[in-house]
N, C-alpha and C positions, 0 to 999 in steps of 0.2 A: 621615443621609447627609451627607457631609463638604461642604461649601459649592460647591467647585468642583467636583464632580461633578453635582449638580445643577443647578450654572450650566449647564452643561454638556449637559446633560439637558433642561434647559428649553430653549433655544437650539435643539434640536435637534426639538424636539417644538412647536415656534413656525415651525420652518421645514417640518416636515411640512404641519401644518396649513395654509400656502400654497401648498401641492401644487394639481395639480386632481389628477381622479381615473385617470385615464389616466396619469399620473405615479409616483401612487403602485403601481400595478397594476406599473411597468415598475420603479420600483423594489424593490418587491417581489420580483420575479420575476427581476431581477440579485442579490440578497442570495442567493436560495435556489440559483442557479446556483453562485455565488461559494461558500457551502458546499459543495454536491454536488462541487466541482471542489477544495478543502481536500480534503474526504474521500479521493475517490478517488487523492488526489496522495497521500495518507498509506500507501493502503492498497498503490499500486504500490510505495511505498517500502520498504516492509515486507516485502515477498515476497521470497522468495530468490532469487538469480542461481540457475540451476541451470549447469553445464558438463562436458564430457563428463569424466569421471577417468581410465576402460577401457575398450576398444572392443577388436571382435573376440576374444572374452576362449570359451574351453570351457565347459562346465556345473561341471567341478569347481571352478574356477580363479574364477567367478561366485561359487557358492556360498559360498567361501572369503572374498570380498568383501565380502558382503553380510554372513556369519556375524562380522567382527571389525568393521563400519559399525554393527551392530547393540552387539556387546559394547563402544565407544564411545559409543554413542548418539547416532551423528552424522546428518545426513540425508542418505538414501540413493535415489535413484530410479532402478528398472530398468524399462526399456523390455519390454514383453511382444512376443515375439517377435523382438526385435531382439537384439544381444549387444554393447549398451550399457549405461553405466552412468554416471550425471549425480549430482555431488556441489553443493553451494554453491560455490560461486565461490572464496570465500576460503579451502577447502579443497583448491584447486590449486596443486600446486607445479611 
């Protein structure tokens, strides 16, 4: 391991160990927060905007829709029930 990493490392594992233990408990439990809150920031990222494309749309005129969303491979979501139809975001013009 390369010298300043270890310096590094040491330093850091020198100042643990003058933790008490209440300290380390609470810093523990901020590292695993500080993940879980990485994570979930990654994974809201990630998700697709969905927004409306078609509204009030007939059953053929749906179907039509969905049958050329599908032969692009684009993503598609129909409301059940509804006569909506929500694309990603950046698929809004």
């Amino acid at each position: 391991m390369p010298q300043q990493i270890a310096s590094v490392l040491d330093r850091l594992k020198a100042q643990v160990e003058r933790m008490s233990v209440a300290q380390r408990v609470f810093a523990a439990l901020l590292a695993a927060m500080l993940v879980v809150g990485v994570i979930a920031l990654v994974q809201w990222m990630s998700k697709p905007a969905m927004a409306p494309l078609f509204t009030n749309l007939g059953p053929d005129d749906a179907a039509a829709i969905v049958e050329q969303a599908q032969l692009r491979r684009s993503s598609l979501r129909a409301h059940r029930g509804r006569r909506h139809h929500h694309g990603s975001a950046g698929s809004v013009v």
